[in-house]
Every structure is written in structure tokens, then in C-alpha cells.
C-alpha positions, 0 to 999 in steps of 0.5 A: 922064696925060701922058709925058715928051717931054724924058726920051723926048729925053734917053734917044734921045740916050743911044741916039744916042751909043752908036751913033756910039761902035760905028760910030766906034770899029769903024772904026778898027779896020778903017782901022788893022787893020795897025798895032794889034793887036787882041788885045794892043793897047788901043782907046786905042792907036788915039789915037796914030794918024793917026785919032784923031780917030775915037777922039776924037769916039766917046768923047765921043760915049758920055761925052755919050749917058751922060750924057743918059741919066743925067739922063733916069734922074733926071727919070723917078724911076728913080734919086734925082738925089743917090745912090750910083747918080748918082755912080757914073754921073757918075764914068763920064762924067768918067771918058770925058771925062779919057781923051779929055783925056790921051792913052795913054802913047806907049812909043816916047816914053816914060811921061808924067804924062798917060799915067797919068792916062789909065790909072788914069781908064779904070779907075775908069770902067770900074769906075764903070759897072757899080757904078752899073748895078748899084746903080740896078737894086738901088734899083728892086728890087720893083717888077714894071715895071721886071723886065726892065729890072733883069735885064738890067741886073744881068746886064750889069754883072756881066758887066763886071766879070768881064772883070776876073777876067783883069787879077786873074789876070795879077797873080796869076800874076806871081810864077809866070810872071815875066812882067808882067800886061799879058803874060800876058793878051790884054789888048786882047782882054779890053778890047775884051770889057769895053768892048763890054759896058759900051756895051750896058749904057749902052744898055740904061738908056737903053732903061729911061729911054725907057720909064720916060718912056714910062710915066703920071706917078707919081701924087701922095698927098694933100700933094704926096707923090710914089708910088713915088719912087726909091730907087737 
């Protein structure tokens, strides 16, 4: 039977922006070691700088690979097109894209409303992702191909949200510490955590896309009924 070249292409291209997200994103942090703070600084401090531009062109480079993996999830029957998982991977991609719209609050200028929408779509992207992840891996449960696939993928998306419990601390401890959340944790380091965490859990679904393009065609019952359909 033959294989799906365009999901094959699709989810290469998934692999291809993750890649360029790594090496852009981990230049900058090199080329503006002495004026961000990795451990306390967040990774969108670095759009601020004289080489946002570095920032810029690997977010979207990660929102634009997301998404062809997405689409290549959906062509190969790994997640339905119209589902909890679809949504929640679309969120992610949108959720990329705004934060390259509207820059991060510059404190020496003070708050702006672009600021906050910044913020608040980080966090529900960064939110968005595993959920997804997970609800993907959740629709494909049972199914004795895909094992690997699904551990690594529940174990990564997991993994993401945990580097939450730190942010669920900070406010915790507010009243004890007195001192803001964003201050009582190493908030650059936790990002930086979570971010690295949830780009190998993009590439991991577009290693489970490739393959699954890679896999014979679903066969077809007697009166067009696809076998195995999707069920994330």
C-alpha cells in the first residue's frame, strides 16, 4: 500500500522548525549572555534586545513546524481534524504566533496592554501543548503501534506541566515569604525548563506523524468504512 509523502513532508518540516527554534533561541542566549539573566530573566526578554529578531524568526519557526505537524497528525488518522487534541494543538500554534505579535512588557517603560496579552497567551499555550499531547496519546490508547509513541509522549507532556508546580509554589508561599511569586522562584530557569520540555514534545509527535506516514494505508471495510479511524 503506499505511504503518505505529504504527511512524511509535513512532519519533516515539524522536525525543521524545532531545529531552527533550538539553534535560534540558543544563540541568543549566547550573543546576550551579559545583559539577560538566565535564571531569573524570561526567553522573551530577549525580544527587548538588539536581537530580537533571532527571537522572532524562532518562534515562528516553532508556531510554523507545530503546525505542519499538526495537520500531517491529522492526515495520518493519528488525531481526528475536528477534536479536543486539534484544538488544543491549534491553541499552541496561535498561542506562538500572539506572543511574536505583542512584545513582553518592557518595565523600564512601564506595563502595556500588549504586554499582558503576551503573558496570559504564553501561558495558555504553554498550557495548551501538553494537554493536547496528552489527549492525542489518550485517543490512540490500545493500539500496540503507536506504544512508544504514546509513552514518550504522555511522559513529555506531563513533564511540562509539572514545571508548573514551581509558579503553584511562588503564589502559595506569597503570604509566608511576602515576596512576589516571579521572586521566590528562579522563574527564567523554570521557563527556560518547560520551554525546552515542550519543543521535544513537539518533535516527538512529528517523529509520530512521520512514522505513522511511513505505516501501509489504513485498509477500507466493505462500504468505505475507514479501520482504526482516529479516536484522540
Amino acid at each position: 500500500m503506499p505511504r503518505d509523502t505529504v504527511s512524511r513532508g509535513l512532519a519533516a518540516v515539524g522536525g525543521l522548525g524545532v531545529a531552527l527554534a533550538i539553534v535560534l533561541v540558543g544563540a541568543l542566549h549566547v550573543v546576550s549572555a551579559g545583559r539577560v539573566d538566565p535564571v531569573r530573566r524570561t526567553i522573551s526578554e530577549y525580544a527587548l534586545g538588539p536581537d530580537a529578531w533571532l527571537f522572532d524568526v524562532g518562534v515562528i519557526a516553532l508556531a510554523v513546524g507545530s503546525l505542519a505537524v499538526l495537520v500531517a497528525l491529522a492526515r495520518t488518522r493519528v488525531l481526528r481534524p475536528l477534536s479536543g487534541a486539534t484544538v488544543m494543538l491549534a491553541v499552541w500554534v496561535l498561542g506562538m504566533v500572539t506572543v511574536v505579535a505583542f512584545e513582553k512588557t518592557n518595565w523600564a517603560v512601564g506595563p502595556s496592554v500588549g504586554g499582558y496579552i503576551h503573558r496570559y497567551a504564553s501561558l495558555v499555550a504553554f498550557l495548551a501543548l501538553p494537554i493536547g499531547g496528552l489527549l492525542v496519546a489518550r485517543g490512540q490508547r490500545g493500539r500496540s503501534e503507536s506504544f512508544a509513541a504514546r509513552v514518550w509522549t504522555r511522559v513529555l507532556a506531563l513533564a511540562s506541566l509539572g514545571w508548573f508546580l514551581p509558579i503553584l509554589g511562588g503564589f502559595a508561599l506569597r503570604p509566608i515569604t511576602g515576596r512576589s511569586w516571579w521572586n521566590t522562584i528562579p522563574l527564567g530557569l523554570v521557563e527556560r525548563g518547560l520551554a525546552l520540555t515542550e519543543v521535544l514534545l513537539v518533535a516527538t509527535l512529528a517523529v509520530w506523524a512521520a512514522r505513522a506516514a511511513g505505516s501501509p494505508a489504513k485498509a477500507v471495510a466493505p462500504g468505505g468504512t475507514v479501520v482504526e479511524p482516529a479516536r484522540a
